[in-house]
C-alpha positions as CSV (number, residue, x, y, z in Angstrom):
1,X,-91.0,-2.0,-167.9
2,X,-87.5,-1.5,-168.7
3,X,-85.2,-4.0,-170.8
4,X,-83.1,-5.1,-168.0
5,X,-86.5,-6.4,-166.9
6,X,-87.4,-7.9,-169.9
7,X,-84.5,-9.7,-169.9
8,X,-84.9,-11.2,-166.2
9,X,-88.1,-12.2,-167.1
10,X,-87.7,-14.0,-170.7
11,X,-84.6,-15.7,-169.0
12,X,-86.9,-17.0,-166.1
13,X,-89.7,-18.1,-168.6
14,X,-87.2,-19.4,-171.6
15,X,-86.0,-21.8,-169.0
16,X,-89.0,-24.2,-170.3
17,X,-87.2,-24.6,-173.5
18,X,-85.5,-27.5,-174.9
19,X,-82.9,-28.8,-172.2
20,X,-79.5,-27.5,-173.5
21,X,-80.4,-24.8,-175.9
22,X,-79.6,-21.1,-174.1
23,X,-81.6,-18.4,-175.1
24,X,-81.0,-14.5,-174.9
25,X,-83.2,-11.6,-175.6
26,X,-82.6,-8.3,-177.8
27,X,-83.8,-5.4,-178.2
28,X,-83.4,-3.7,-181.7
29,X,-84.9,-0.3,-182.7
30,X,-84.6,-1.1,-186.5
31,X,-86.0,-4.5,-186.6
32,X,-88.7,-4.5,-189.6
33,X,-91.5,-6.8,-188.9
34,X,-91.9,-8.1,-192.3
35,X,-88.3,-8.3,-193.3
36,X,-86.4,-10.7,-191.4
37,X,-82.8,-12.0,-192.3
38,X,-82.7,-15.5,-193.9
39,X,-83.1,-18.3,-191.5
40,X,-85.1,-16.1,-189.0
41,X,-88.3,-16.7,-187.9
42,X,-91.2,-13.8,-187.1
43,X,-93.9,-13.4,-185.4
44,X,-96.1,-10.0,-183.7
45,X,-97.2,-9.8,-180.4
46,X,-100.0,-8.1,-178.9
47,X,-100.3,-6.0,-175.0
48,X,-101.8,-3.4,-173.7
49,X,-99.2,0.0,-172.4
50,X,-99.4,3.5,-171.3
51,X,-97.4,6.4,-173.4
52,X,-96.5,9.9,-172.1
53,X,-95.4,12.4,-174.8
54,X,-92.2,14.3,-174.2
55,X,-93.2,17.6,-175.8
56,X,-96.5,18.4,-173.1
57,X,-96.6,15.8,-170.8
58,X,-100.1,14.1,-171.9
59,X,-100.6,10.5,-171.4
60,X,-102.8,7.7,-173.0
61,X,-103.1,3.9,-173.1
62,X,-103.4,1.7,-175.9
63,X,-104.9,-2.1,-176.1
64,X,-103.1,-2.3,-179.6
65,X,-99.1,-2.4,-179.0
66,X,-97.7,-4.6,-181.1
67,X,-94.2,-5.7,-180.8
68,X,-92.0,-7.7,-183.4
69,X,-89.9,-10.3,-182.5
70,X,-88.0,-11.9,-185.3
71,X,-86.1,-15.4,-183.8
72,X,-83.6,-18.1,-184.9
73,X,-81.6,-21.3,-182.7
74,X,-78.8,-22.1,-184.3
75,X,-76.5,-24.6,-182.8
76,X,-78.2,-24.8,-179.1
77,X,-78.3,-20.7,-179.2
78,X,-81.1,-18.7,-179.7
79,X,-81.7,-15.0,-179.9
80,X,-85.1,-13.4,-179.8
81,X,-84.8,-9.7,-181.4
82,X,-87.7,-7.8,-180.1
83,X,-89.2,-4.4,-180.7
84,X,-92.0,-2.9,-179.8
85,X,-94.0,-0.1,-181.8
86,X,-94.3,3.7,-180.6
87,X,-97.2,5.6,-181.0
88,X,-96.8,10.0,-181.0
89,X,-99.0,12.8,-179.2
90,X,-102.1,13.3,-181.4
91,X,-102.5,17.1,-179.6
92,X,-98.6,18.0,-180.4
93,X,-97.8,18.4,-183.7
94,X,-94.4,17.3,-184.7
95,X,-94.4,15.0,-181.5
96,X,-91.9,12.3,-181.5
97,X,-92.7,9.1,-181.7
98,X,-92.8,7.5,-177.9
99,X,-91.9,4.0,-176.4
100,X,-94.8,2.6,-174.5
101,X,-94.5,1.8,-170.9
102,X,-95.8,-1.8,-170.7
103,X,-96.8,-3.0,-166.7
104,X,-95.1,-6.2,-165.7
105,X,-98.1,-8.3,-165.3
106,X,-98.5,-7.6,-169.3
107,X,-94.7,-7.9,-170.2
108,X,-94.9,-11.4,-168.4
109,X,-98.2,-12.3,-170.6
110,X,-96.3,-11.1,-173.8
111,X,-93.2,-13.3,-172.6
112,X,-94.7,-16.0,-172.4
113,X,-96.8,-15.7,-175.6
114,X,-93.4,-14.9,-177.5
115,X,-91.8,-18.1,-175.7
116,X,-95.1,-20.5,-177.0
117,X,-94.4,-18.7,-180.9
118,X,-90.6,-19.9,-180.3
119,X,-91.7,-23.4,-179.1
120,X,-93.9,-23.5,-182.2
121,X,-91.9,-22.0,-185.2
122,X,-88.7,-23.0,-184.0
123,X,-89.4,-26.3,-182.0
124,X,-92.5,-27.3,-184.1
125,X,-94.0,-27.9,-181.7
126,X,-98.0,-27.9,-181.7
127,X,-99.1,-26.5,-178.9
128,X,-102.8,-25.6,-180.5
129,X,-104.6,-21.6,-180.0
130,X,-103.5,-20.8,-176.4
131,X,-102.5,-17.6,-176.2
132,X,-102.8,-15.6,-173.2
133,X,-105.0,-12.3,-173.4
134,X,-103.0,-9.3,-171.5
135,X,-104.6,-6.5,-169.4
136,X,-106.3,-4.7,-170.9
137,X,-106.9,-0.7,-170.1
138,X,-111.1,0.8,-170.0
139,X,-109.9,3.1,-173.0
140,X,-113.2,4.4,-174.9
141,X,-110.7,6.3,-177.5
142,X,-110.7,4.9,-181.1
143,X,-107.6,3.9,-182.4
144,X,-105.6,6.6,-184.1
145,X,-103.8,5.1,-187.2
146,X,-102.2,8.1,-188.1
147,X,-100.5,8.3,-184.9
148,X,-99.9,4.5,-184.5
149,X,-96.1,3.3,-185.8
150,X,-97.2,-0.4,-186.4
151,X,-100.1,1.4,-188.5
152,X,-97.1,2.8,-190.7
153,X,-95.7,-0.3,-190.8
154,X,-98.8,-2.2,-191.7
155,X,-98.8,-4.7,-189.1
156,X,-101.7,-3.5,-186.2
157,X,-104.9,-4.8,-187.3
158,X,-106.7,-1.7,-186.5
159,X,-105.6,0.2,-189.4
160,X,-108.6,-1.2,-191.7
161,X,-106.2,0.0,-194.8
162,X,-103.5,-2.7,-194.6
């Protein structure tokens, strides 16, 4: 799923929002999950995604991508910086770390969990424990920590160390 798409598909599903207030999605590559700017609010969501390595072609899928979204409405506008976590080749060595390749069905389930986590923390809204669970892939790999960028950054829960 590209960003263009992404886009399309938070606008459709931001909609719901408070009448008045416009919202716009972004992506940002150096977005740290547990350091937002003053007067931002964060949150990590969760979704299952395919990766391909660059180096030798190998694929895999993972039922722990994480993204970070860090979000603030001031005045009627608000922005929803997003990014989500790569994960590398554990057969190359030196492979670079890869995007994931998220299906629609699951970037429209991690929309719409992101746009309930905006209705909460910036709306205060209570809306109870409702969120959505993803696709998820048949993967009988463990998880490979080493291997797993939100691991580095401390934030999948799979990494038993953080």
């Amino acid at each position: 799923m590209e960003q263009p798409e992404w886009t399309r598909l938070f606008d459709i599903i931001a909609k719901n929002l408070k009448q008045g207030d416009s919202w716009r999605l972004e992506f940002d590559e150096s977005l740290m999950p547990n350091c937002q700017t003053p007067g931002w609010k964060k949150c990590i969501v969760s979704t299952s995604a395919r990766y391909n390595c660059t180096e030798c072609g190998r694929g895999w899928s993972s039922n722990n991508v994480r993204v970070a979204c860090h979000m603030r409405l001031s005045n009627s506008r608000g922005v929803v910086k997003v990014r989500p976590f790569r994960q590398n080749c554990k057969i190359c060595s030196d492979a670079p770390m890869e995007k994931p390749s998220i299906d629609s069905e699951n970037t429209k389930t991690l929309l719409k969990n992101l746009v309930e986590k905006i209705r909460i923390k910036c709306y205060n809204e209570y809306l109870g424990k409702k969120n959505r669970p993803f696709k998820r892939f048949d993967g009988k790999m463990p998880h490979e920590p080493a291997h797993c960028e939100a691991c580095m950054q401390g934030i999948c829960p799979k990494n038993r160390s953080f």
